[in-house]
GUPA-826162 format. One record per atom (N, C-alpha, C): residue number from 1; residue in one letter; chain; atom name; x, y, z. Coordinates in Angstrom, 1 decimal. Example, Ala and Ser with C-alpha at 12.3 -4.5 7.8 and 13.67 -1.06 7.14 Angstrom:
@i = 1	aa = A	ch = A	at = N	u = 13.2	v = -5.7	w = 7.8
@i = 1	aa = A	ch = A	at = CA	u = 12.3	v = -4.5	w = 7.8
@i = 1	aa = A	ch = A	at = C	u = 13.2	v = -3.3	w = 7.8
@i = 2	aa = S	ch = A	at = N	u = 12.8	v = -2.2	w = 7.1
@i = 2	aa = S	ch = A	at = CA	u = 13.7	v = -1.1	w = 7.1
@i = 2	aa = S	ch = A	at = C	u = 12.9	v = 0.0	w = 7.9
// end
This chain:
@i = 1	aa = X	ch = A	at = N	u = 99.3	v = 123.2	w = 100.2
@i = 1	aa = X	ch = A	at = CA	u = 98.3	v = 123.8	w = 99.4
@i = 1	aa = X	ch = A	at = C	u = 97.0	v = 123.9	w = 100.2
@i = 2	aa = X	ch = A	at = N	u = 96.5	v = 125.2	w = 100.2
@i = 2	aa = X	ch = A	at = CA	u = 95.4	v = 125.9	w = 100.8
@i = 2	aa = X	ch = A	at = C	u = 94.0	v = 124.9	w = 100.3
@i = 3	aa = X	ch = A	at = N	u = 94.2	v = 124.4	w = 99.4
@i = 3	aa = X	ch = A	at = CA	u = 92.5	v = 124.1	w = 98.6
@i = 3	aa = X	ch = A	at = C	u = 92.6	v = 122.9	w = 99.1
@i = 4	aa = X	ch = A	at = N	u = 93.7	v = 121.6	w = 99.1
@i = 4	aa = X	ch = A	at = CA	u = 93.4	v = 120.3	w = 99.5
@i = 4	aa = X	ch = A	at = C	u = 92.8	v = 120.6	w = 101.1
@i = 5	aa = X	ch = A	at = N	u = 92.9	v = 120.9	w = 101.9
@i = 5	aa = X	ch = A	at = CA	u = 92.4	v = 121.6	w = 103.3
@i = 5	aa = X	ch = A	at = C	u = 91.0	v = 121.7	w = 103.4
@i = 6	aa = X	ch = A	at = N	u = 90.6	v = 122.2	w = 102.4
@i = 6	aa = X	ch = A	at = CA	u = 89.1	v = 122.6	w = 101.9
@i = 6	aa = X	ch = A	at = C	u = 88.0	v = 120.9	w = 101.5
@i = 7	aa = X	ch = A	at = N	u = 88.9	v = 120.2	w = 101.5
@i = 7	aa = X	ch = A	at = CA	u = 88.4	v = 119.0	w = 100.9
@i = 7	aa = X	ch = A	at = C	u = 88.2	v = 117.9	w = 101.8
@i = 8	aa = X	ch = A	at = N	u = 86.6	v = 117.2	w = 101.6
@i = 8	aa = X	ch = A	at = CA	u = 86.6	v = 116.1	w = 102.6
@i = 8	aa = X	ch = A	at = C	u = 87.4	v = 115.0	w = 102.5
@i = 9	aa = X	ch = A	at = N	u = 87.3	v = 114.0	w = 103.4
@i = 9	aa = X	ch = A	at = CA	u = 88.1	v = 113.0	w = 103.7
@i = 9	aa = X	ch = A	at = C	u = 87.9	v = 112.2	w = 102.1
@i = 10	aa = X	ch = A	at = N	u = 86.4	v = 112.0	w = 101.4
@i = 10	aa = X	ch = A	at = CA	u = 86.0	v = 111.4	w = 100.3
@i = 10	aa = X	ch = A	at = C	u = 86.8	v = 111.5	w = 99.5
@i = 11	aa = X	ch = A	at = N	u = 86.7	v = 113.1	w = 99.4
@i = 11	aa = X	ch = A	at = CA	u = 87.5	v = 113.7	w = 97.8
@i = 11	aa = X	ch = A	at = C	u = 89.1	v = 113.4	w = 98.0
@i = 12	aa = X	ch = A	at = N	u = 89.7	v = 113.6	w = 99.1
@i = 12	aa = X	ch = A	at = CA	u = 90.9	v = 113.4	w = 99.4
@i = 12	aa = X	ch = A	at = C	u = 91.4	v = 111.9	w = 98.8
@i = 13	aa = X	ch = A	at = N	u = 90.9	v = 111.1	w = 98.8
@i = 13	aa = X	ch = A	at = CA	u = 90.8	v = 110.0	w = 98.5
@i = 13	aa = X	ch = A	at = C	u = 90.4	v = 109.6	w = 96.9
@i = 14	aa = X	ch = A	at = N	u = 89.6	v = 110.5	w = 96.6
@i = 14	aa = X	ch = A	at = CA	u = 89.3	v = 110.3	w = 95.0
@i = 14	aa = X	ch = A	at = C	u = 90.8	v = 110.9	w = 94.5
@i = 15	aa = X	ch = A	at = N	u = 91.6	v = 112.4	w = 95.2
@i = 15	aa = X	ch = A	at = CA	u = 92.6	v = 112.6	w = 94.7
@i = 15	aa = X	ch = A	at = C	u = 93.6	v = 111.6	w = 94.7
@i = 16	aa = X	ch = A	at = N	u = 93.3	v = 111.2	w = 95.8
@i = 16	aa = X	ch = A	at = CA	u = 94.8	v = 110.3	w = 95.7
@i = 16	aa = X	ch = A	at = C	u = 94.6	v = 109.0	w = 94.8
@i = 17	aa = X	ch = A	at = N	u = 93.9	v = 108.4	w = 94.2
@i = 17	aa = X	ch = A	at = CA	u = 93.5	v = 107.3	w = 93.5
@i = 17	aa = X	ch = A	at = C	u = 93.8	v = 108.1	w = 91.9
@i = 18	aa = X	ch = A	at = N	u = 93.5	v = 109.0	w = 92.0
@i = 18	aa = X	ch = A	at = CA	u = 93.6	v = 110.0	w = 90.4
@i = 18	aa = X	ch = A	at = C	u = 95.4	v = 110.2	w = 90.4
@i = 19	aa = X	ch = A	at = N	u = 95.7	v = 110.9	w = 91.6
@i = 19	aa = X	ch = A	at = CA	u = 97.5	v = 110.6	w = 91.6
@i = 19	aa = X	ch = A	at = C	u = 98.0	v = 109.1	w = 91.0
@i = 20	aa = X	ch = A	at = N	u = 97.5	v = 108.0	w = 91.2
@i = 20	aa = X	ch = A	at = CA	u = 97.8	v = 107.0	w = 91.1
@i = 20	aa = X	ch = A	at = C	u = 97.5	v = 106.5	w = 89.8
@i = 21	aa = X	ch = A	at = N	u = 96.2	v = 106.6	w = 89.1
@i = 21	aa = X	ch = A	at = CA	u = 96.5	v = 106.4	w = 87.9
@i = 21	aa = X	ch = A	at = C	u = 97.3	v = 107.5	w = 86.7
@i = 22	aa = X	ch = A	at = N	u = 97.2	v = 108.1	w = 87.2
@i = 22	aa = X	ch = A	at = CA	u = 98.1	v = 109.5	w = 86.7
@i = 22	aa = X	ch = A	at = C	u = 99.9	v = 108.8	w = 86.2
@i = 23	aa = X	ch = A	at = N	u = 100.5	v = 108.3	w = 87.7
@i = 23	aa = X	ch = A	at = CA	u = 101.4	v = 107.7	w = 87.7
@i = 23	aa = X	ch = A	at = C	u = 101.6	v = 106.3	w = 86.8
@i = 24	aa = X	ch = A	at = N	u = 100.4	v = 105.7	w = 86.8
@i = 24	aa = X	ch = A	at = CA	u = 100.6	v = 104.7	w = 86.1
@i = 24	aa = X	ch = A	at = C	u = 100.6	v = 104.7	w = 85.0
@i = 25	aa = X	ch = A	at = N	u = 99.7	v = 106.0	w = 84.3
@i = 25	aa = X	ch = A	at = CA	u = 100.0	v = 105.8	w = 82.7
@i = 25	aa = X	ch = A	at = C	u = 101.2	v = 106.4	w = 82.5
@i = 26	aa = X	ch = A	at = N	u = 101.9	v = 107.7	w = 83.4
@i = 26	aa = X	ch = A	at = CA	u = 103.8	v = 108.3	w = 83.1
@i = 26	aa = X	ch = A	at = C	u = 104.3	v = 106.8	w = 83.2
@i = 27	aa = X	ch = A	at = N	u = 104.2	v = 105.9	w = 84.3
@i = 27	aa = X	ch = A	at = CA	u = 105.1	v = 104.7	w = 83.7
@i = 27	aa = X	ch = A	at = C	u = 104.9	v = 103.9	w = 82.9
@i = 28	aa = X	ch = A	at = N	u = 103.9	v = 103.8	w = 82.5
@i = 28	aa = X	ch = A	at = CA	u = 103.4	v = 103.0	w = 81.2
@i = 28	aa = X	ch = A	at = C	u = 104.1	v = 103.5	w = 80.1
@i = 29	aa = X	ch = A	at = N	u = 104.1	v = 105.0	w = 79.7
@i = 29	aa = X	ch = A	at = CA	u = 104.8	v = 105.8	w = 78.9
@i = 29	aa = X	ch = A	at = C	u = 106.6	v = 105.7	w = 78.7
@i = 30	aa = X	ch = A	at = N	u = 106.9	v = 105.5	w = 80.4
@i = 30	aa = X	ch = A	at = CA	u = 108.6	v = 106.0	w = 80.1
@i = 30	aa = X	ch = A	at = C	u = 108.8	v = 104.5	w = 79.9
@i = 31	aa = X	ch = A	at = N	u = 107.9	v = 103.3	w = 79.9
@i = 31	aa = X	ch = A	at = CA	u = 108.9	v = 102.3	w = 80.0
@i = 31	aa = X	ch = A	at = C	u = 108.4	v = 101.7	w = 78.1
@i = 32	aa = X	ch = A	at = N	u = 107.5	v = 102.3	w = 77.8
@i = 32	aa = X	ch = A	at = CA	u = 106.7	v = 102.0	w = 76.1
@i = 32	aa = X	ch = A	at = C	u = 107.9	v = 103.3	w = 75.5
@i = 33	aa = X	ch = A	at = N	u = 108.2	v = 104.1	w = 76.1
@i = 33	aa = X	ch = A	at = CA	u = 109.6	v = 105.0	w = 74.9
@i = 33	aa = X	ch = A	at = C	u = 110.4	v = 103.8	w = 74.1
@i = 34	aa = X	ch = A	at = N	u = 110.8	v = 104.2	w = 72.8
@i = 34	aa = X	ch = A	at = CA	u = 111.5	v = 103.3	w = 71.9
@i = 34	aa = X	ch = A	at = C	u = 111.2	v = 101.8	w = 72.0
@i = 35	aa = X	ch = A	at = N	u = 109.8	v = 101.6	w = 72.1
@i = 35	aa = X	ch = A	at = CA	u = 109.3	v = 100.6	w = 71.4
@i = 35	aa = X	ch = A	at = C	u = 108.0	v = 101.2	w = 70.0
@i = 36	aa = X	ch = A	at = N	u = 108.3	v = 100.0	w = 68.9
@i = 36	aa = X	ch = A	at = CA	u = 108.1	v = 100.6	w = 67.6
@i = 36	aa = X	ch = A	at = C	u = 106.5	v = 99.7	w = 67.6
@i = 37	aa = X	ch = A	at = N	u = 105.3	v = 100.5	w = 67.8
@i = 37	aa = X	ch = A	at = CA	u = 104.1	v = 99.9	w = 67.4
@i = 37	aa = X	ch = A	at = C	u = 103.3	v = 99.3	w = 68.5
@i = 38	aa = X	ch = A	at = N	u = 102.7	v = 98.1	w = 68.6
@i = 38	aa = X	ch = A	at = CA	u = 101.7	v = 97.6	w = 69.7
@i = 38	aa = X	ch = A	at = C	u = 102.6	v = 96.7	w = 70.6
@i = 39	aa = X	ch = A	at = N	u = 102.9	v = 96.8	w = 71.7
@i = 39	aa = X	ch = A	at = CA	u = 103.7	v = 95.7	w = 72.3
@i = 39	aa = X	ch = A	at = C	u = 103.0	v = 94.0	w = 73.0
@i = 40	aa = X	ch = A	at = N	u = 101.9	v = 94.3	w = 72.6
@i = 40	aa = X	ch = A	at = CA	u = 101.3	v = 92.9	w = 73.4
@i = 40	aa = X	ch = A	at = C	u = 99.8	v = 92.5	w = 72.2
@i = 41	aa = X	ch = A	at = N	u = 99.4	v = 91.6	w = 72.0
@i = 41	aa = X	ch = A	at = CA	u = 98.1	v = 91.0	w = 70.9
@i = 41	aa = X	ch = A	at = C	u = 98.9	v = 90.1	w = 69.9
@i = 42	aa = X	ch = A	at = N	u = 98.0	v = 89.3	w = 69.8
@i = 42	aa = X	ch = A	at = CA	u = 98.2	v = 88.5	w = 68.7
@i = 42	aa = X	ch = A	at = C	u = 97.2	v = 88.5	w = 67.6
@i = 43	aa = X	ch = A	at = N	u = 97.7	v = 88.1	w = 66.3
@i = 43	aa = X	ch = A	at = CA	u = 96.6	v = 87.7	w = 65.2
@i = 43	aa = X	ch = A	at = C	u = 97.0	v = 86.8	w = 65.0
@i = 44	aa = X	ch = A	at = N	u = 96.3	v = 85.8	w = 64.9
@i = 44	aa = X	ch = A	at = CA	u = 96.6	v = 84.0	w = 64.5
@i = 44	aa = X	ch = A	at = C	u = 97.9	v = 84.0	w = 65.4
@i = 45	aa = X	ch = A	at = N	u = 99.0	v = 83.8	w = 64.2
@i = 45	aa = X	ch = A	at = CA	u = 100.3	v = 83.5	w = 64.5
@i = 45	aa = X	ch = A	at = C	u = 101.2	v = 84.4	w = 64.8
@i = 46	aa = X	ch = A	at = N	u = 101.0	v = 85.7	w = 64.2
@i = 46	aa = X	ch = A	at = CA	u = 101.6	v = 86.5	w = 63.9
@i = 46	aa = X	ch = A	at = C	u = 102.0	v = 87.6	w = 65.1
@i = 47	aa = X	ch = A	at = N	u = 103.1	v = 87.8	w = 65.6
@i = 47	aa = X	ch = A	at = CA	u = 103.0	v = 88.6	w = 66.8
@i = 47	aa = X	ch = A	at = C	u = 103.1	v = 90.5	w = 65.9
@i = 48	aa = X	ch = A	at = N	u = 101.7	v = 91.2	w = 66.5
@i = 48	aa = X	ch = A	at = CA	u = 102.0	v = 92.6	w = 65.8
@i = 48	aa = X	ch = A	at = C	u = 102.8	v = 93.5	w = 65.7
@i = 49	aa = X	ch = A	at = N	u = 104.2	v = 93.4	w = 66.7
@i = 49	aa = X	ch = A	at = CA	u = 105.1	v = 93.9	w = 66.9
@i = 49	aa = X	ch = A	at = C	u = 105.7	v = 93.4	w = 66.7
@i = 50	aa = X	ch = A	at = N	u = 107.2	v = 93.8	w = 65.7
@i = 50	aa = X	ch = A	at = CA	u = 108.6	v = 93.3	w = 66.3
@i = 50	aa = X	ch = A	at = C	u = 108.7	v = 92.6	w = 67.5
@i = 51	aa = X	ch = A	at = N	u = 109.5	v = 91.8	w = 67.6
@i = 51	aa = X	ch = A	at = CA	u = 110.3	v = 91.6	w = 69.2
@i = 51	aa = X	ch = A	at = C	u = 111.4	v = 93.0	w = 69.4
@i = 52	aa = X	ch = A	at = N	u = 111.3	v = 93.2	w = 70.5
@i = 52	aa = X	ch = A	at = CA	u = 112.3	v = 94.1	w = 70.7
@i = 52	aa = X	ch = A	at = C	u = 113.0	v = 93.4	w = 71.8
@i = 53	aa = X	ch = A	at = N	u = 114.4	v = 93.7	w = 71.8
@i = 53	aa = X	ch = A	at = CA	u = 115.7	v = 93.7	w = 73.0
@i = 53	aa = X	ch = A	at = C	u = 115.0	v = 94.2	w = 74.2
@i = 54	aa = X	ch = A	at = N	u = 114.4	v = 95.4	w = 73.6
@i = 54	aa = X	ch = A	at = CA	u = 114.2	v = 95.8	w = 75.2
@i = 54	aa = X	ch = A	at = C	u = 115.1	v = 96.2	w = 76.4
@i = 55	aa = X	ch = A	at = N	u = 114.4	v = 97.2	w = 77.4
@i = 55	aa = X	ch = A	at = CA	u = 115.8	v = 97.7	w = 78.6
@i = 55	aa = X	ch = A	at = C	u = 116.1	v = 96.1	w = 79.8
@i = 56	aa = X	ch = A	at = N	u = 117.0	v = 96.3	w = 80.6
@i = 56	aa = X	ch = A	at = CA	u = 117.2	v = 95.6	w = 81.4
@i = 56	aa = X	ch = A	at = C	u = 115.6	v = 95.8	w = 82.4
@i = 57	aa = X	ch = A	at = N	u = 115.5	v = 94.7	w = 83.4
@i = 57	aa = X	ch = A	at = CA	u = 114.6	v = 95.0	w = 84.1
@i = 57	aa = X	ch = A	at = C	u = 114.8	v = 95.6	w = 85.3
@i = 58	aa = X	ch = A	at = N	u = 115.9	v = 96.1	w = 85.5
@i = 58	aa = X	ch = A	at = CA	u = 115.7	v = 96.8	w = 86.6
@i = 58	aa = X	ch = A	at = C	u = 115.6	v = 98.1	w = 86.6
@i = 59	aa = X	ch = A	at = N	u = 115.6	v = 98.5	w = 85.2
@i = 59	aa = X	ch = A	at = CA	u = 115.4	v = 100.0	w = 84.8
@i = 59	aa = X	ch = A	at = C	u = 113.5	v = 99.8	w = 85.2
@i = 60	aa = X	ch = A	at = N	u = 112.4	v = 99.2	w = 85.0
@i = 60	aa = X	ch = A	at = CA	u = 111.9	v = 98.7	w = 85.1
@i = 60	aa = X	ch = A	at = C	u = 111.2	v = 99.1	w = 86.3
@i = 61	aa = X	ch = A	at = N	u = 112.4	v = 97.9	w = 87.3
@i = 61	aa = X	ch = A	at = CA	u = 111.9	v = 98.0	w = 88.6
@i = 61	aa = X	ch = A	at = C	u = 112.3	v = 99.2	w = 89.6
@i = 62	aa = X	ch = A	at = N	u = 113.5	v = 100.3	w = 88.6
@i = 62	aa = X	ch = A	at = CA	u = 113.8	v = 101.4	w = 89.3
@i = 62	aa = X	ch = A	at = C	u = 112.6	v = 102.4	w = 89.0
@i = 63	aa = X	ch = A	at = N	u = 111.9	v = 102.7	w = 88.0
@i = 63	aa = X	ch = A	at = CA	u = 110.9	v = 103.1	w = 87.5
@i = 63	aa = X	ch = A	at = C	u = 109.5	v = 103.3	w = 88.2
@i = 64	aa = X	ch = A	at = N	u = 109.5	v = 101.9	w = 88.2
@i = 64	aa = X	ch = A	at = CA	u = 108.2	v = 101.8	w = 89.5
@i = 64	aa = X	ch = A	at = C	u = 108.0	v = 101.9	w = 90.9
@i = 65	aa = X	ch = A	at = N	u = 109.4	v = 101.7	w = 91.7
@i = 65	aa = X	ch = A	at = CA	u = 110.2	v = 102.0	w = 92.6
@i = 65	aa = X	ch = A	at = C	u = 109.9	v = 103.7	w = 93.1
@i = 66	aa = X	ch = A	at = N	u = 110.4	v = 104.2	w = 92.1
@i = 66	aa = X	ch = A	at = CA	u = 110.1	v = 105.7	w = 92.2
@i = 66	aa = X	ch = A	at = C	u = 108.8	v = 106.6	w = 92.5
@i = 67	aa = X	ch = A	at = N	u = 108.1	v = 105.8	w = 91.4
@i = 67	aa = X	ch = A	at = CA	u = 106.7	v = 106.6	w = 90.5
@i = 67	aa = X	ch = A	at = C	u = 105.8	v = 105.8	w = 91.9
@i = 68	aa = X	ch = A	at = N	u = 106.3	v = 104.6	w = 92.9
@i = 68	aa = X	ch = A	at = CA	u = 105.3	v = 104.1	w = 93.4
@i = 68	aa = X	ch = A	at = C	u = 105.6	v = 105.3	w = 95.1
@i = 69	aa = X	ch = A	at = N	u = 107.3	v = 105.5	w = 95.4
@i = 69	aa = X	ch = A	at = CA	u = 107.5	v = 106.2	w = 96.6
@i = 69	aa = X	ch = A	at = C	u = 106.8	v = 107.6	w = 96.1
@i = 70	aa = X	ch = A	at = N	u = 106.6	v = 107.9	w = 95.0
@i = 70	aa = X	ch = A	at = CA	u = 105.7	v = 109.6	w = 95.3
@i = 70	aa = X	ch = A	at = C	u = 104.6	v = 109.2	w = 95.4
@i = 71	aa = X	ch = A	at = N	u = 104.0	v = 108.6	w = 94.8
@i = 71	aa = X	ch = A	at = CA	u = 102.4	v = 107.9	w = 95.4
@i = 71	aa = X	ch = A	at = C	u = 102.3	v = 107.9	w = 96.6
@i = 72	aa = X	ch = A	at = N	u = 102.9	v = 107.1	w = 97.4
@i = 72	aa = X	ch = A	at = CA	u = 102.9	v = 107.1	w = 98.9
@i = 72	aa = X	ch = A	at = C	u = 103.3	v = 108.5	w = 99.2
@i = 73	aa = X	ch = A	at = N	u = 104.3	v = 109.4	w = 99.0
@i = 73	aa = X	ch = A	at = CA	u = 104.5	v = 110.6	w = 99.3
@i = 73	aa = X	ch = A	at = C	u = 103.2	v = 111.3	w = 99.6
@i = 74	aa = X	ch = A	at = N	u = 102.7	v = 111.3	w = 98.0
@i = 74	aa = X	ch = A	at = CA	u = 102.1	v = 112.3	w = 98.3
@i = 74	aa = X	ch = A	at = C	u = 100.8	v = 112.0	w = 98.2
@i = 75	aa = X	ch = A	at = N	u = 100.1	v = 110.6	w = 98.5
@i = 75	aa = X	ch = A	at = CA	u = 99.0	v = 110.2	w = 99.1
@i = 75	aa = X	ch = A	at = C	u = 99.3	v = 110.6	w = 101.2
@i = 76	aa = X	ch = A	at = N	u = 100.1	v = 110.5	w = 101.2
@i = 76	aa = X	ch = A	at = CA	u = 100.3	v = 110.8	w = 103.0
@i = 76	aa = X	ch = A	at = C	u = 100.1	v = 112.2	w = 103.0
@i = 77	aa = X	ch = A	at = N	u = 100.7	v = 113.2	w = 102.2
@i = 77	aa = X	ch = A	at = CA	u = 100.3	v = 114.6	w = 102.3
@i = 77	aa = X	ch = A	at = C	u = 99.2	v = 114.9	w = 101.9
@i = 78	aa = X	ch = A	at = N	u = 98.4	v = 114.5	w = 101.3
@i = 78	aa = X	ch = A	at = CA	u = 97.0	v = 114.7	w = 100.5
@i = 78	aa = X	ch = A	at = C	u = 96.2	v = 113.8	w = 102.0
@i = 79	aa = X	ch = A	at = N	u = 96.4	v = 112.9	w = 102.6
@i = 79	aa = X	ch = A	at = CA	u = 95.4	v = 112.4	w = 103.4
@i = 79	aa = X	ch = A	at = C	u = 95.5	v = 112.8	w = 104.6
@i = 80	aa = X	ch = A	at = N	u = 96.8	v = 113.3	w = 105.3
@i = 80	aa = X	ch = A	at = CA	u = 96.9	v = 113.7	w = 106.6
@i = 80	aa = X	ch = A	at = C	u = 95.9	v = 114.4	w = 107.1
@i = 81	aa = X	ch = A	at = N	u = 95.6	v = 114.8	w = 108.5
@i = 81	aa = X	ch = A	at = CA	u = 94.7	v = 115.2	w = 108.8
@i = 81	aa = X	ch = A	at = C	u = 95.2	v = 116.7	w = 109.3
@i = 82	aa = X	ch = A	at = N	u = 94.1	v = 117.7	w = 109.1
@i = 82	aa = X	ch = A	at = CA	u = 94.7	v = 119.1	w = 108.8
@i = 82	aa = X	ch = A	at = C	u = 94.2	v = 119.5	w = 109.8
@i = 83	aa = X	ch = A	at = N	u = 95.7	v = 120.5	w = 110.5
@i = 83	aa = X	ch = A	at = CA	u = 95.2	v = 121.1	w = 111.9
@i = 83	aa = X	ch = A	at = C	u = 94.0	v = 122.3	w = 112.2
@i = 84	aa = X	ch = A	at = N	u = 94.2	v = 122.5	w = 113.2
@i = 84	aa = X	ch = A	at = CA	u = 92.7	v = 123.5	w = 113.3
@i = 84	aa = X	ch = A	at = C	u = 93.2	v = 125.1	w = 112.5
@i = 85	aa = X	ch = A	at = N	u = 94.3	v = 125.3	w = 112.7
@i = 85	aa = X	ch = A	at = CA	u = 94.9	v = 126.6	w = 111.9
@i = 85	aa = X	ch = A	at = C	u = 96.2	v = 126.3	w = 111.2
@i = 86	aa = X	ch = A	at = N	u = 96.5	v = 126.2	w = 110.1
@i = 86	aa = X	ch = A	at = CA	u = 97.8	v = 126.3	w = 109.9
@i = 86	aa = X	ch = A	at = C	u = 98.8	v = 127.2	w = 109.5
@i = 87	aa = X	ch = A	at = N	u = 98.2	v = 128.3	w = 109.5
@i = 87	aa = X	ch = A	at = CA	u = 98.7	v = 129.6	w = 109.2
@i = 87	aa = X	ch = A	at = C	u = 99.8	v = 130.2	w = 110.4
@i = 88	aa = X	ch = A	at = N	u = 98.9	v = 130.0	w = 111.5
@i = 88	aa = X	ch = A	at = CA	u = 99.5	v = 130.4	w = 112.9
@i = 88	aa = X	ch = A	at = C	u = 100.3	v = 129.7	w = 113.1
@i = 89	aa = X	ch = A	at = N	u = 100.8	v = 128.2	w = 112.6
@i = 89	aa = X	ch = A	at = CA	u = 102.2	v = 127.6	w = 113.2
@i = 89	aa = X	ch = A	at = C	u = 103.3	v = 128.2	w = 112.0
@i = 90	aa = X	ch = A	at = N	u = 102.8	v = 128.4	w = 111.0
@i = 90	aa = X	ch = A	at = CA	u = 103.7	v = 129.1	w = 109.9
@i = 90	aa = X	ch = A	at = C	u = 104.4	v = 130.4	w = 110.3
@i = 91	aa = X	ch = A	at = N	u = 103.5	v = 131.1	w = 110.4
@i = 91	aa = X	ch = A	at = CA	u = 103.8	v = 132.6	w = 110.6
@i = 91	aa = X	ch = A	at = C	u = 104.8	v = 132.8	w = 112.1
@i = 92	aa = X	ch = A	at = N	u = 104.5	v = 131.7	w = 113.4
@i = 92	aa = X	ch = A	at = CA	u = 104.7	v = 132.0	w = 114.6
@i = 92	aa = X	ch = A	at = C	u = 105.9	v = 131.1	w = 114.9
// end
């Protein structure tokens, strides 16, 4: 992408911190699917959720596994350092 090119080393950096919370709330999300209500707080005694069964935890740890290798992905594409033309190795 032509526009990250355009961007200092700072912003590059603010992007990639924004990728990362980005990803953390999609896994927050895929791993909170089919749970019914608040999953963590107490009142007195009372927990405000059901208990749920719940997935195995390696669904879990494949989840974050993933969501954490595009982070890295594409924090390395977003920070690399950008040649003097890149058009001309494209085209040539």
């Amino acid at each position: 992408m032509h526009w990250i090119d355009k961007l200092g080393k700072a912003q590059r950096v603010v992007v990639v911190v924004a990728l990362g919370v980005a990803f953390l709330a999609v896994g927050s999300y895929l791993l909170s699917l089919g749970q019914h209500g608040i999953a963590f707080g107490w009142t007195g005694y009372a927990p405000l959720a059901a208990p749920s069964i719940g997935r195995p935890g390696w669904v879990a740890l494949v989840v974050w596994l993933v969501l954490t290798s595009l982070w890295a992905a594409a924090s390395i594409w977003v920070l690399r350092p950008s040649g003097p033309d890149d058009s001309n190795r494209a085209s040539g």
